[in-house]
PyMOL Python script that loads the backbone (N, CA, C, O; Angstrom):
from pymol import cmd

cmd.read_pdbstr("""\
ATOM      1  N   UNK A   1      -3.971  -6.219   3.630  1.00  0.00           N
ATOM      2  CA  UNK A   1      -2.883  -7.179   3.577  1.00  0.00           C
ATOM      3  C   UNK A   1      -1.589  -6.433   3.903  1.00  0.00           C
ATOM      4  O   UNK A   1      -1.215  -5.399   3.350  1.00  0.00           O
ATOM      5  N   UNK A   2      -1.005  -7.047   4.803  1.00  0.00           N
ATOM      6  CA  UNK A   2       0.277  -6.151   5.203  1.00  0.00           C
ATOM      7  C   UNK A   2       1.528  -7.570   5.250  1.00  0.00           C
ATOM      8  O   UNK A   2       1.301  -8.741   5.557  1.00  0.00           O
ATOM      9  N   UNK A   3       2.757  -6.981   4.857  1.00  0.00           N
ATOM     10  CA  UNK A   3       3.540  -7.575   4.439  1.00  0.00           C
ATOM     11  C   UNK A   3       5.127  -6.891   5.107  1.00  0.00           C
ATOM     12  O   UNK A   3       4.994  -5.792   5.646  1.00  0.00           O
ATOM     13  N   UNK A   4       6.210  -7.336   5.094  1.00  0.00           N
ATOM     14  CA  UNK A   4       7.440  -6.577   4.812  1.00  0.00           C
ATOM     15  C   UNK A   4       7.607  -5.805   4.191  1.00  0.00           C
ATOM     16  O   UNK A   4       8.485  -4.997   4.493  1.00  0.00           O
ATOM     17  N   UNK A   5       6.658  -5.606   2.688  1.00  0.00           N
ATOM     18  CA  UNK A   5       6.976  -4.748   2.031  1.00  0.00           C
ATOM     19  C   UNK A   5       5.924  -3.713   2.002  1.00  0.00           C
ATOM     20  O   UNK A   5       5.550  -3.150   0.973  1.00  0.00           O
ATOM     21  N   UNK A   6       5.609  -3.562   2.819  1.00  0.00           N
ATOM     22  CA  UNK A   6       4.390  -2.540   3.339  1.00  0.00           C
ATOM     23  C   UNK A   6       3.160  -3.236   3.289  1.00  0.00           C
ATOM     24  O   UNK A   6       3.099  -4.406   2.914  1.00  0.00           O
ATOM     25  N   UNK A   7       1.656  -2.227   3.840  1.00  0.00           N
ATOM     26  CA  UNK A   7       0.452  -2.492   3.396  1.00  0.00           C
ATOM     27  C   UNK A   7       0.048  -1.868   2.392  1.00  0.00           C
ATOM     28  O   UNK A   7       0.370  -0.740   2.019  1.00  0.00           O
ATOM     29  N   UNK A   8      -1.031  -2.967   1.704  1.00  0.00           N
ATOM     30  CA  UNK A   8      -1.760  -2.334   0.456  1.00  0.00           C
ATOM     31  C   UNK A   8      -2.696  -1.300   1.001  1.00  0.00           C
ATOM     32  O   UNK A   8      -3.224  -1.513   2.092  1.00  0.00           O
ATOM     33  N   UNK A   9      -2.974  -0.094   0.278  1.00  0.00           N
ATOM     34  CA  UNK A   9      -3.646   0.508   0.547  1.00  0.00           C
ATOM     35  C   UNK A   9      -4.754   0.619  -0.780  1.00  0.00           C
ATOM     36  O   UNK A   9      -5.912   1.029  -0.691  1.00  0.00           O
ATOM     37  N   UNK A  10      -4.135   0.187  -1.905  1.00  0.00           N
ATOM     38  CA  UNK A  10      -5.331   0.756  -3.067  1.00  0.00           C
ATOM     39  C   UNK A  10      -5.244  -0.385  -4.036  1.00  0.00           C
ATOM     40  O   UNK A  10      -4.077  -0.705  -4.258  1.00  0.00           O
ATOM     41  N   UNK A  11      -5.911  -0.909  -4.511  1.00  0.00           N
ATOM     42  CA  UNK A  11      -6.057  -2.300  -5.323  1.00  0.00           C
ATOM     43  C   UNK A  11      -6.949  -1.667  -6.865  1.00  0.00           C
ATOM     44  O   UNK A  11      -8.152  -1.462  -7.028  1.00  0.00           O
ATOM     45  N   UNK A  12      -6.369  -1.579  -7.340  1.00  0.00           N
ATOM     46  CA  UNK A  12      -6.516  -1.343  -8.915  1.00  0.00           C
ATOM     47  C   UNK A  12      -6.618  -2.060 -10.375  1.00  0.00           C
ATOM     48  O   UNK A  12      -6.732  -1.377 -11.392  1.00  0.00           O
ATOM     49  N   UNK A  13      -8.951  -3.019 -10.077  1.00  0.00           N
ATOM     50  CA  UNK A  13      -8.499  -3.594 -10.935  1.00  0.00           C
ATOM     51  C   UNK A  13      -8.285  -3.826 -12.731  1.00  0.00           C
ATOM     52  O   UNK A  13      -9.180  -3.498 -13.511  1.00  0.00           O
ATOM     53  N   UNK A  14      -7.320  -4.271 -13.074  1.00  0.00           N
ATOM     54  CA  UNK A  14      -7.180  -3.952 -14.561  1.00  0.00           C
ATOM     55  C   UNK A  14      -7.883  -5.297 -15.305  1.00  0.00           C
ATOM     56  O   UNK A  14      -8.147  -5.170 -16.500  1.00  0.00           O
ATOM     57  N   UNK A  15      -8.099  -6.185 -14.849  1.00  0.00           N
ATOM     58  CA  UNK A  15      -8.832  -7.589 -15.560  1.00  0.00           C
ATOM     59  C   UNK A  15      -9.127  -8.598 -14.741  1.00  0.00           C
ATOM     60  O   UNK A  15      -8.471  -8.813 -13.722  1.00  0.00           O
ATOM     61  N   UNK A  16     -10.067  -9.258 -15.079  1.00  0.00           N
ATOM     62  CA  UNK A  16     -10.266 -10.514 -14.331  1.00  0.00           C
ATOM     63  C   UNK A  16      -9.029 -10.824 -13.490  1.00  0.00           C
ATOM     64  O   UNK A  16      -8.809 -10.411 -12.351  1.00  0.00           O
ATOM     65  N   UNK A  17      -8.467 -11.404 -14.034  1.00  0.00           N
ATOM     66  CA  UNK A  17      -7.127 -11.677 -13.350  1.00  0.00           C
ATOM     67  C   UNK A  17      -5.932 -10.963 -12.868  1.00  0.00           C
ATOM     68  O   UNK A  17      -5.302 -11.530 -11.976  1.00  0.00           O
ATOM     69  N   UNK A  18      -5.448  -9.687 -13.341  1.00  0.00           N
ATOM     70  CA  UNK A  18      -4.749  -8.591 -13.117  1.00  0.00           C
ATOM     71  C   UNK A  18      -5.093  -7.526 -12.114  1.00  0.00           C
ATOM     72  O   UNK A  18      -6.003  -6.759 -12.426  1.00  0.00           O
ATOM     73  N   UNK A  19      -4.307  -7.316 -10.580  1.00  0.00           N
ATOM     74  CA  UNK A  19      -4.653  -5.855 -10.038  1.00  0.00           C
ATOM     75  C   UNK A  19      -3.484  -5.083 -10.076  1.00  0.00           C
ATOM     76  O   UNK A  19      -2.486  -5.802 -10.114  1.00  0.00           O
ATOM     77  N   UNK A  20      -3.263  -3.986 -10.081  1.00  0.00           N
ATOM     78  CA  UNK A  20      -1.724  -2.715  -9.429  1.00  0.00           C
ATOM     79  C   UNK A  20      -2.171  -2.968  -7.990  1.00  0.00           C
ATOM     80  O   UNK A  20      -3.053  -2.159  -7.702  1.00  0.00           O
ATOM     81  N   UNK A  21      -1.953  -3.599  -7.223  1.00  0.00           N
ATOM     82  CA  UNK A  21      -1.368  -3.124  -5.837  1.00  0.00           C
ATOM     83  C   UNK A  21      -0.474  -1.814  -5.528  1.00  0.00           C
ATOM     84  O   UNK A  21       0.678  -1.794  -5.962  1.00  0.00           O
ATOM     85  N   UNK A  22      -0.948  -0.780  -4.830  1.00  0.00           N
ATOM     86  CA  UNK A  22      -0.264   0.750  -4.272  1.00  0.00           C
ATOM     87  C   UNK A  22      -0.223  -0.430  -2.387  1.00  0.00           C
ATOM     88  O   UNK A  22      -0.881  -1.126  -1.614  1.00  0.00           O
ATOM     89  N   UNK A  23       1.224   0.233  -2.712  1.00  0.00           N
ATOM     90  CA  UNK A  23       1.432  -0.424  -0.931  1.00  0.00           C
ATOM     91  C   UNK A  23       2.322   0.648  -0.106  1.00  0.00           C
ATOM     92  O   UNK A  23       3.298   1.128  -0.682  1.00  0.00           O
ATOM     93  N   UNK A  24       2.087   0.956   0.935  1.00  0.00           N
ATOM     94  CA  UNK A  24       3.054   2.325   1.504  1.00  0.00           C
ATOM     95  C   UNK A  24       3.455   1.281   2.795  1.00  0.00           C
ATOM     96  O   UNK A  24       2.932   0.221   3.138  1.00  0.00           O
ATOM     97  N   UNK A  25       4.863   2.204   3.486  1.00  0.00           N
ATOM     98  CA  UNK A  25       5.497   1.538   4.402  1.00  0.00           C
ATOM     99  C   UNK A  25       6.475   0.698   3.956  1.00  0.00           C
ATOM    100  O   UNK A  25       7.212   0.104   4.743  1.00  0.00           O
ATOM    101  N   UNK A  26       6.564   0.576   2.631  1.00  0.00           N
ATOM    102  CA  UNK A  26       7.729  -0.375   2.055  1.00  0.00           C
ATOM    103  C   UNK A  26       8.706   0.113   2.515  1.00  0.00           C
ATOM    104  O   UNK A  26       8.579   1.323   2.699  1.00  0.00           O
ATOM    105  N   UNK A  27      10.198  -0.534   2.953  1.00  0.00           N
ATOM    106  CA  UNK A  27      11.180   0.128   3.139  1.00  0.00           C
ATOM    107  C   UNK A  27      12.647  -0.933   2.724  1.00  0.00           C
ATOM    108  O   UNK A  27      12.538  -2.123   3.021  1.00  0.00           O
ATOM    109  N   UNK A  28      13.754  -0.539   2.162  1.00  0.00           N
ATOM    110  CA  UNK A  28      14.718  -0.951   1.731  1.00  0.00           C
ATOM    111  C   UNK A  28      15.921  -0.095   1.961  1.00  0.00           C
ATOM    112  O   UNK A  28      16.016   1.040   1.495  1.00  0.00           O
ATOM    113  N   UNK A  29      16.878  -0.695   2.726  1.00  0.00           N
ATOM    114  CA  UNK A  29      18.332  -0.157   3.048  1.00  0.00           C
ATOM    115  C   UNK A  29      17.838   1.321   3.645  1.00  0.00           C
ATOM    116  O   UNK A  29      18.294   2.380   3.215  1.00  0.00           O
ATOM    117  N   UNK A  30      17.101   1.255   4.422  1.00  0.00           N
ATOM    118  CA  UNK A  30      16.703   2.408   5.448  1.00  0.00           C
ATOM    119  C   UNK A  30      16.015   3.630   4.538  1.00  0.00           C
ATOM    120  O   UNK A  30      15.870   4.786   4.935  1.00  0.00           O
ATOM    121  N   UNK A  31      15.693   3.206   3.462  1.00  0.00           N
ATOM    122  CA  UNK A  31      14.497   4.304   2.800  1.00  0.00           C
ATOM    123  C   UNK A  31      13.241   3.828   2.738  1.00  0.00           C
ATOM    124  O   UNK A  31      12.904   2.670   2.492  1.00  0.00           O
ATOM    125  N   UNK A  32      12.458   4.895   3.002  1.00  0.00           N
ATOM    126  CA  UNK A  32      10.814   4.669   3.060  1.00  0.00           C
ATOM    127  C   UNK A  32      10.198   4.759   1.595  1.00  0.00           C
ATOM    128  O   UNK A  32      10.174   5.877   1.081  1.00  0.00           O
ATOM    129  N   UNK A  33       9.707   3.692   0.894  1.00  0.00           N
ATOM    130  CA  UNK A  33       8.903   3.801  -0.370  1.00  0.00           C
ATOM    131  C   UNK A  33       7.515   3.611  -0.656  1.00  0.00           C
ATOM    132  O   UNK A  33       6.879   2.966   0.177  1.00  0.00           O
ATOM    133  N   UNK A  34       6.971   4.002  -1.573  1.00  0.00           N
ATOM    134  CA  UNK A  34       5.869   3.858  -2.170  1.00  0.00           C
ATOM    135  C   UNK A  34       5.852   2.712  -3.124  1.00  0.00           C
ATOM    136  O   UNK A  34       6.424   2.887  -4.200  1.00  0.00           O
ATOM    137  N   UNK A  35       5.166   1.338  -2.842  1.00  0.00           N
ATOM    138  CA  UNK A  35       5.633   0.460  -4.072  1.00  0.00           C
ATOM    139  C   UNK A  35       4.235   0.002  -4.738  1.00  0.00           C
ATOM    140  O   UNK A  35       3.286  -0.510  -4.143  1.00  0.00           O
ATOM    141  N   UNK A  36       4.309   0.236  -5.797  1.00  0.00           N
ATOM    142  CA  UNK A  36       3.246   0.043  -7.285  1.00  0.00           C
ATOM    143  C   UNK A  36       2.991  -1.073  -7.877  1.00  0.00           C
ATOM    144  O   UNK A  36       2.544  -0.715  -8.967  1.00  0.00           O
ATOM    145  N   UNK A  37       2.993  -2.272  -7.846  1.00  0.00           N
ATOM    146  CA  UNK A  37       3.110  -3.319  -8.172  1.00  0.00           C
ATOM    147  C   UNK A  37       1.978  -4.371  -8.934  1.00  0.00           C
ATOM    148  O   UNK A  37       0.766  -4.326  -8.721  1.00  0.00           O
ATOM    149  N   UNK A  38       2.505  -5.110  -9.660  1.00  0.00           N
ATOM    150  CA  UNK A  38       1.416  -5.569 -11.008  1.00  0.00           C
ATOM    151  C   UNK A  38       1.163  -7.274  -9.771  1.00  0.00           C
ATOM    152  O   UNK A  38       2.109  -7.934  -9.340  1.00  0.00           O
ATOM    153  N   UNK A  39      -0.068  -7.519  -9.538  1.00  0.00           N
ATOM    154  CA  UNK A  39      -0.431  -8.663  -8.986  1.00  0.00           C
ATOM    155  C   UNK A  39      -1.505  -9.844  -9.923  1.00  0.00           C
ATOM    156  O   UNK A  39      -2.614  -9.418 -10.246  1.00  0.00           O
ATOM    157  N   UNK A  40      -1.194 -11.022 -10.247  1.00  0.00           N
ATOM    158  CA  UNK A  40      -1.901 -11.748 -11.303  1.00  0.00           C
ATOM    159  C   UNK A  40      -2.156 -12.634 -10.292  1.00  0.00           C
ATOM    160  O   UNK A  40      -1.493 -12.911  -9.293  1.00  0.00           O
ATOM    161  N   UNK A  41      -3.518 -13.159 -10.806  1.00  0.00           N
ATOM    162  CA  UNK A  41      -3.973 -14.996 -10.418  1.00  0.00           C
ATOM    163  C   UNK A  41      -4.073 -15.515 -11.362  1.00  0.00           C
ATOM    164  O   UNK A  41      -4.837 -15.080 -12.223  1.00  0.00           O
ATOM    165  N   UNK A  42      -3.366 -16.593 -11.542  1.00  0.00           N
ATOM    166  CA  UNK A  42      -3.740 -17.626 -12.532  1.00  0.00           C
ATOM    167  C   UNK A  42      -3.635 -19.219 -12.120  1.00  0.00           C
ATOM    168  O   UNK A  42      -2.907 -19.366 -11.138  1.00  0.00           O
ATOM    169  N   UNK A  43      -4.153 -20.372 -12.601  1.00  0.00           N
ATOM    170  CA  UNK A  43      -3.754 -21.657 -12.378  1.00  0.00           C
ATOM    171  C   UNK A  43      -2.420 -21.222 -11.870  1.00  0.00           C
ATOM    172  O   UNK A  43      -2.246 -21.213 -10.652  1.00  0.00           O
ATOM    173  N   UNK A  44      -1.465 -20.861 -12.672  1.00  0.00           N
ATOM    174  CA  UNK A  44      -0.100 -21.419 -12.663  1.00  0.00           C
ATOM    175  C   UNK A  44       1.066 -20.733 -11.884  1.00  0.00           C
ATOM    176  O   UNK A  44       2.201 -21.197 -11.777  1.00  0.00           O
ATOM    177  N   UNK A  45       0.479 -19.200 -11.195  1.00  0.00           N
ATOM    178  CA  UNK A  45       0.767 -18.471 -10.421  1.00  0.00           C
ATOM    179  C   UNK A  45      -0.365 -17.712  -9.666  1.00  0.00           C
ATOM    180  O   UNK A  45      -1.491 -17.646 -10.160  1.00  0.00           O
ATOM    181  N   UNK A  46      -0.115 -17.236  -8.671  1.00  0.00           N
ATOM    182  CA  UNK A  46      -0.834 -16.138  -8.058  1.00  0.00           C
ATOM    183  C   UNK A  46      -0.471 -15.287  -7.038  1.00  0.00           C
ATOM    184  O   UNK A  46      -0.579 -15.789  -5.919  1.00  0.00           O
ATOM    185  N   UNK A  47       0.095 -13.671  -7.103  1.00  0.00           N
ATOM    186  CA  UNK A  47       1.327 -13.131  -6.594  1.00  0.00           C
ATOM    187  C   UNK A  47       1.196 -11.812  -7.413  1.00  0.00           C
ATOM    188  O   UNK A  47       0.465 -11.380  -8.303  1.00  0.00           O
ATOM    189  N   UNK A  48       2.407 -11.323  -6.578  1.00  0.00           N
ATOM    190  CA  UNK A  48       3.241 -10.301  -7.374  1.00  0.00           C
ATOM    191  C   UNK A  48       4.204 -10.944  -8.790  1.00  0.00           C
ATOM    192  O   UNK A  48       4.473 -12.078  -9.186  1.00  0.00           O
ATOM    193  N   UNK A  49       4.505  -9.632  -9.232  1.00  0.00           N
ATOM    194  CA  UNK A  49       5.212  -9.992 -10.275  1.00  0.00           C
ATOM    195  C   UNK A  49       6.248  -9.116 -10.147  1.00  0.00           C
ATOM    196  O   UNK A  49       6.060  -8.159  -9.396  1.00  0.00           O
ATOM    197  N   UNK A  50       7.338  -9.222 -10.724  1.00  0.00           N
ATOM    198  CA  UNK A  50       8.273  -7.853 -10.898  1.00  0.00           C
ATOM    199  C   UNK A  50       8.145  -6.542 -11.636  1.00  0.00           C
ATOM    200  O   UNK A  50       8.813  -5.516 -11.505  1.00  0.00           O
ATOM    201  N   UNK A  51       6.979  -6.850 -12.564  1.00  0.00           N
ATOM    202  CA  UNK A  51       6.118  -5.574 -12.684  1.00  0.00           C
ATOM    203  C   UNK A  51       6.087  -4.657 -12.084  1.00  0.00           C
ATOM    204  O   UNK A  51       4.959  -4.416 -11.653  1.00  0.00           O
ATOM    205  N   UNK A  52       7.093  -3.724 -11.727  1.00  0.00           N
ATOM    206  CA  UNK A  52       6.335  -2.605 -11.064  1.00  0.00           C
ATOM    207  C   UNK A  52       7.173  -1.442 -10.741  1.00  0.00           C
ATOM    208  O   UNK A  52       8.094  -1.417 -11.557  1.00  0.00           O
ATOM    209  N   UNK A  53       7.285  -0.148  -9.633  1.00  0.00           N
ATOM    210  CA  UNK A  53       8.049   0.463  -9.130  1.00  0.00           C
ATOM    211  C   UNK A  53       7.940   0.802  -7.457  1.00  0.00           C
ATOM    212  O   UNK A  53       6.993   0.912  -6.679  1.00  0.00           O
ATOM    213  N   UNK A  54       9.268   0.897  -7.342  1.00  0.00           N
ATOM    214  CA  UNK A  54       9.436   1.580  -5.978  1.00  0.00           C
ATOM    215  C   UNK A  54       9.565   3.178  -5.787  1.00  0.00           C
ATOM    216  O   UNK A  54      10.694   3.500  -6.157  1.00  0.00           O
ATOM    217  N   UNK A  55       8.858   4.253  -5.365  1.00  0.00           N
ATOM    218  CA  UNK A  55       8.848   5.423  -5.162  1.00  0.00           C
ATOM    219  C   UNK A  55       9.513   6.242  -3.570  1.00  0.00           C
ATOM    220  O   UNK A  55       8.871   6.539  -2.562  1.00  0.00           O
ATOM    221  N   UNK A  56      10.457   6.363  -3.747  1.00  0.00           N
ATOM    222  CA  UNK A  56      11.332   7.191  -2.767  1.00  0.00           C
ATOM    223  C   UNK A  56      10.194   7.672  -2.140  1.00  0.00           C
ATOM    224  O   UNK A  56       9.351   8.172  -2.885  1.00  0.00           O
ATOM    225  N   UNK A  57       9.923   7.637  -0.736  1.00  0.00           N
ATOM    226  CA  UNK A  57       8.735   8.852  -0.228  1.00  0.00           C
ATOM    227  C   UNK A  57       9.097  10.406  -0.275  1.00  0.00           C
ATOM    228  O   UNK A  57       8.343  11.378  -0.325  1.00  0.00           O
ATOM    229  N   UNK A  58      10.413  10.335  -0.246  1.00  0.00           N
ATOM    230  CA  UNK A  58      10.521  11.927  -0.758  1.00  0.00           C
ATOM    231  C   UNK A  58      10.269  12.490  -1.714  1.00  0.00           C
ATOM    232  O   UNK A  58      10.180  13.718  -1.747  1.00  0.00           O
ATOM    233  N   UNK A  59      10.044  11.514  -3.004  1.00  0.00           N
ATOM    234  CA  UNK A  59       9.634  11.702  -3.787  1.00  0.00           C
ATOM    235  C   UNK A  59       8.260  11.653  -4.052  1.00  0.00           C
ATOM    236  O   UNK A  59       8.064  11.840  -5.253  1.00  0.00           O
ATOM    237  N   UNK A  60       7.333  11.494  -3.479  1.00  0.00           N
ATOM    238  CA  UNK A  60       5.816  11.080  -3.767  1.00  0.00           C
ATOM    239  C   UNK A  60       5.030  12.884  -3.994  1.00  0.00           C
ATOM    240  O   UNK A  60       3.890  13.064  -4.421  1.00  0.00           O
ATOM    241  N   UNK A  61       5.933  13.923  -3.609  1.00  0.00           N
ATOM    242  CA  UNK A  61       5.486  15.506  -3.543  1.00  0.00           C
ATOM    243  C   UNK A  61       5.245  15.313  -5.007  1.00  0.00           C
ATOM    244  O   UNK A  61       4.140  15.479  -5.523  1.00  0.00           O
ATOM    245  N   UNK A  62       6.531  14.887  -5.780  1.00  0.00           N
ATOM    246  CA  UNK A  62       6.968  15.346  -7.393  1.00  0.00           C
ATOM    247  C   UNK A  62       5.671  14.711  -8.160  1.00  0.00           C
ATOM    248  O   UNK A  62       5.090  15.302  -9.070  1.00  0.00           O
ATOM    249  N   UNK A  63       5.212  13.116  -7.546  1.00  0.00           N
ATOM    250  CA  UNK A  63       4.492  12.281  -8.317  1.00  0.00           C
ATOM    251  C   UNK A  63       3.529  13.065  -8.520  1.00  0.00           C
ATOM    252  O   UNK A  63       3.230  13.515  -9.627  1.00  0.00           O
ATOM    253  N   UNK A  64       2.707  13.403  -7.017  1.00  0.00           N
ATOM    254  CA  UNK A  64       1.817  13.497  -7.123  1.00  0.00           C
ATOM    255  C   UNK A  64       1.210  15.349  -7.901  1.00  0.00           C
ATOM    256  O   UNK A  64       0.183  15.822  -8.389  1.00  0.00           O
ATOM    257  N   UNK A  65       1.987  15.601  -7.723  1.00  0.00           N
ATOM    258  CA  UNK A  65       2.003  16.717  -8.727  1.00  0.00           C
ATOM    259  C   UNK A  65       2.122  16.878 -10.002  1.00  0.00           C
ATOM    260  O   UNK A  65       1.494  17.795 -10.533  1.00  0.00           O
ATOM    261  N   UNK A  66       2.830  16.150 -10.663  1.00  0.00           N
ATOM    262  CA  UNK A  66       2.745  15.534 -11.900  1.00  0.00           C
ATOM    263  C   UNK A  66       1.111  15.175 -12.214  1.00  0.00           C
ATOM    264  O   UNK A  66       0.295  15.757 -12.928  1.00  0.00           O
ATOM    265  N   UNK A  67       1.025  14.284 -11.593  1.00  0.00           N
ATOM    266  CA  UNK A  67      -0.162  13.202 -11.879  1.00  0.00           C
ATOM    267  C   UNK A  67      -1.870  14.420 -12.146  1.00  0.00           C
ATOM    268  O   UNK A  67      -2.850  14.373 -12.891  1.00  0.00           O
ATOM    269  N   UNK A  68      -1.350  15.414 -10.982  1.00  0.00           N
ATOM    270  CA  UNK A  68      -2.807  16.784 -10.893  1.00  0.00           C
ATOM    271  C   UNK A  68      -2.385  17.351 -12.253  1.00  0.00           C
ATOM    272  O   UNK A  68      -3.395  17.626 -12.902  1.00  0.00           O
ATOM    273  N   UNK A  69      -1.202  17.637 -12.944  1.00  0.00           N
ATOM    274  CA  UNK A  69      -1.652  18.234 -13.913  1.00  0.00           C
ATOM    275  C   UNK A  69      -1.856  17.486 -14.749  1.00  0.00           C
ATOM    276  O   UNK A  69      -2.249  18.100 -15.741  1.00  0.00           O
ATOM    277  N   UNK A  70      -1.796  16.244 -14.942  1.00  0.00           N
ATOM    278  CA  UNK A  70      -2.065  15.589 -16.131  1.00  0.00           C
ATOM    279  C   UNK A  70      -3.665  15.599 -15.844  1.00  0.00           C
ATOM    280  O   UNK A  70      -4.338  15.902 -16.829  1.00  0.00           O
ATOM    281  N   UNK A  71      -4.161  15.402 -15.014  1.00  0.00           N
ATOM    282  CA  UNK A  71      -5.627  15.207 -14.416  1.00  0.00           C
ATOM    283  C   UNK A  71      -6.521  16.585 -14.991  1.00  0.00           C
ATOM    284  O   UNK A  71      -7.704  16.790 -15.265  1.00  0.00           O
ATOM    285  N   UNK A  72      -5.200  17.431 -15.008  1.00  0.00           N
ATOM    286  CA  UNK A  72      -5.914  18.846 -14.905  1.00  0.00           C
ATOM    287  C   UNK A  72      -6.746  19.357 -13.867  1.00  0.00           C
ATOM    288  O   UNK A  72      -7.219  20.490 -13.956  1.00  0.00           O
TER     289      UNK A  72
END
""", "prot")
cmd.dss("prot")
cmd.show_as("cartoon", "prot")
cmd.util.cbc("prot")
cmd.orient("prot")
């Protein structure tokens, strides 16, 4: 699924109804981001939510380094 706000690349699901969408290519006021985002279906919606974050791509070195040592 590709959008304005990038394509999804990784769908993460947390419940029946709940995924994290990881989407790269997002971009806003001429920066390139990484955006993380909480996606629900329900009767009464089905979408994004404002759940979520945008990651500077310059920043994705720091994340993902973080993330290996927590992993160990």
């Amino acid at each position: 699924m590709a959008d304005s706000y990038g394509k999804v690349v990784a769908v993460i699901n947390i419940s029946e109804h709940t995924e994290i969408h990881v989407k790269a290519g997002a971009e806003f006021k001429g920066v390139q981001y990484v955006d993380i985002r909480k996606f629900v279906k329900s009767e009464k919606y089905t979408g994004y939510t404002k759940d979520g974050i945008m990651i500077p791509k310059e920043h994705l070195k720091e994340i993902v380094n973080a993330l290996a040592k927590i992993l160990g």
